[in-house]
PAKOLKOL-303184 format. One record per residue (C-alpha): residue number from 1; x, y, z. Coordinates in nm, 4 decimals, m for minus. Layout:
> num, east, north, up
> NUM, X, Y, Z
...
end
This chain:
> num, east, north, up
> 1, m5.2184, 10.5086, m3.0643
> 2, m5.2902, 10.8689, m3.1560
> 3, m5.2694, 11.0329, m3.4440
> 4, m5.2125, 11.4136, m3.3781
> 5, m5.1718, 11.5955, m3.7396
> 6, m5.1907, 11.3123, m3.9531
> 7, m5.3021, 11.5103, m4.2545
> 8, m5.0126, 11.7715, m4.1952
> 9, m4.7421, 11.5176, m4.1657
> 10, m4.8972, 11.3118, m4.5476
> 11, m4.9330, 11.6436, m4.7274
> 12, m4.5630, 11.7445, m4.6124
> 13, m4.4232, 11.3967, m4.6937
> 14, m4.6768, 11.3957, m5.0151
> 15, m4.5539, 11.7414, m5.1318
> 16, m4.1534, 11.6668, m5.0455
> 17, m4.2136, 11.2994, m5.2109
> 18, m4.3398, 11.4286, m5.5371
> 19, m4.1076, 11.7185, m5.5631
> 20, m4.3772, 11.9826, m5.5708
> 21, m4.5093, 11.8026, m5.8858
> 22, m4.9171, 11.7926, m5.8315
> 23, m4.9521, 11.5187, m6.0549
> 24, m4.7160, 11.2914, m5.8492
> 25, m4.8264, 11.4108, m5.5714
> 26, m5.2157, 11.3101, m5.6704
> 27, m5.0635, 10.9621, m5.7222
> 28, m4.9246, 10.9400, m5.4515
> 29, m5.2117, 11.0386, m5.2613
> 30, m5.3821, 10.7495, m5.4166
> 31, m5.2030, 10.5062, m5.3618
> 32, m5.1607, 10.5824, m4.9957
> 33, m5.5509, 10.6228, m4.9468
> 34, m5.5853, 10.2783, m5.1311
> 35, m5.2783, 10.1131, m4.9197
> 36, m5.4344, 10.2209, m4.5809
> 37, m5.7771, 10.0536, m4.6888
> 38, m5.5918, 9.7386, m4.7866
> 39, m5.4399, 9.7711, m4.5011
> 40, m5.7442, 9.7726, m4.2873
> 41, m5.9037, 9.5036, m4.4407
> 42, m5.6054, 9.2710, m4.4299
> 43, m5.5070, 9.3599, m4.0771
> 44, m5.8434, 9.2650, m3.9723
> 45, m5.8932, 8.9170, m4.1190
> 46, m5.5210, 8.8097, m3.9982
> 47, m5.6471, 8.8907, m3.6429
> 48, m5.9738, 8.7118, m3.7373
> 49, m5.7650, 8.4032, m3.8362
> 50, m5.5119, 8.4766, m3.5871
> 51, m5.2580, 8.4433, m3.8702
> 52, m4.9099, 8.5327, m3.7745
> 53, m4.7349, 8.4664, m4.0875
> 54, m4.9962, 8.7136, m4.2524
> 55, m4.9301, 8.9843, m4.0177
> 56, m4.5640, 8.9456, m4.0446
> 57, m4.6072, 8.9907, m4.4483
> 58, m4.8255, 9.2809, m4.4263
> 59, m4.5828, 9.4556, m4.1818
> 60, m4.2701, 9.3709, m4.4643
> 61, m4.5182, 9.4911, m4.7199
> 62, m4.5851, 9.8349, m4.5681
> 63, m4.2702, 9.8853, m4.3606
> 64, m4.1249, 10.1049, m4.6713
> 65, m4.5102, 10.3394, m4.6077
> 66, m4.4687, 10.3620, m4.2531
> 67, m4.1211, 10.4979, m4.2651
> 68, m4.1512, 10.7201, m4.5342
> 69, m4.4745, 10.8361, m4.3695
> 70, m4.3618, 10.8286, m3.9865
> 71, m4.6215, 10.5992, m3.9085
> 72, m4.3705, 10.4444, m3.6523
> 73, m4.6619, 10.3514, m3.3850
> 74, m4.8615, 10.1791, m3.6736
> 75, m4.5983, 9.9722, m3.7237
> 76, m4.5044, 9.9055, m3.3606
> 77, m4.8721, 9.8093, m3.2877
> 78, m4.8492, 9.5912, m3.6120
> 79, m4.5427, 9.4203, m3.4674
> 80, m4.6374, 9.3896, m3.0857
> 81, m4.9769, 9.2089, m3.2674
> 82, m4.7504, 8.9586, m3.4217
> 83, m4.6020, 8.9160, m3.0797
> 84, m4.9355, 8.8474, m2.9074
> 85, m5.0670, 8.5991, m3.1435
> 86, m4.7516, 8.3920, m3.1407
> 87, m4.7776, 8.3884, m2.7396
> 88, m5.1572, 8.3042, m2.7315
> 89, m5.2899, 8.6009, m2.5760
> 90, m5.6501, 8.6337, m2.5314
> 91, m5.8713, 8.7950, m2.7479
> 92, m5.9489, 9.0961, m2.6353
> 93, m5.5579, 9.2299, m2.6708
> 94, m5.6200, 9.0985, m3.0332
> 95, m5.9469, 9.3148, m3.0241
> 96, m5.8028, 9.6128, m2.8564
> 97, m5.5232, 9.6065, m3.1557
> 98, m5.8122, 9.5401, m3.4195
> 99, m5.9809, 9.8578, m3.3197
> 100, m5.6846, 10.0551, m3.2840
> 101, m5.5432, 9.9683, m3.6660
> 102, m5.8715, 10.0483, m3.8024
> 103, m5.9443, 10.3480, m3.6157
> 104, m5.5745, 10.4736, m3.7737
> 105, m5.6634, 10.3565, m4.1000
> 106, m5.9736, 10.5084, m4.1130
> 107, m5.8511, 10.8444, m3.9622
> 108, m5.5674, 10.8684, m4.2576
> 109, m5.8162, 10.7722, m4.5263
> 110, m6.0541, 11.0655, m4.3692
> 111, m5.7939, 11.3241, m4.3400
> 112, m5.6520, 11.2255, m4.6936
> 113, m6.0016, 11.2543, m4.8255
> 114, m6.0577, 11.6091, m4.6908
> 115, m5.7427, 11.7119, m4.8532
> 116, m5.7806, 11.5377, m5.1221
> 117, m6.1756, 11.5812, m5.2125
> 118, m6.1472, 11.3547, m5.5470
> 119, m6.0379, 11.0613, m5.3506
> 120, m6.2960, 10.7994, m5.2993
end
């Protein structure tokens, strides 16, 4: 997965979600910095419990963020996860996805910090 101007893509889809308003748009920013470390954090213990049901709910849950965002191979890695766990696959595929999810995650909530300085 790469993520080739994140930050550029967010603050476009931040700036044409909140209608040029820069209090909605420092909402919005929020809650997307605080969805992607849920995100992270919840991704990685379904794939420490190897919990398919889990990683099929947090996929519904941010399937609205990753289109509105066009975070399309987020949610493809999410899915083909889902896939491998349900087929038994061995561990290090489940790693492999594990480090690529956070490594996203962490990469939004970095660029979305250096736009966003007050962001925490």
């Amino acid at each position: 997965m790469k993520i080739d101007n994140a930050l550029y893509d967010i603050r476009e889809k931040l700036l044409e979600l909140s209608h040029g308003d820069f209090v909605q748009e420092k909402k919005l920013a929020d809650q997307y910095f605080k969805s992607f470390q849920d995100l992270k954090d919840i991704y990685a213990v379904s794939l420490i419990n190897q919990d398919s049901r889990l990683l099929s709910f947090i996929h519904q849950k941010y399937k609205p963020t990753f289109r509105k965002l066009n975070l399309t191979e987020l949610s493809d890695e999410i899915q083909s996860t889902i896939h491998k766990i349900n087929n038994l696959n061995t561990d290090s595929a489940l790693d492999e996805s594990a480090t690529k999810v956070r490594s996203y995650c962490e990469t939004l909530i970095r660029q979305l910090q250096l736009h966003y300085s007050w962001l925490n």
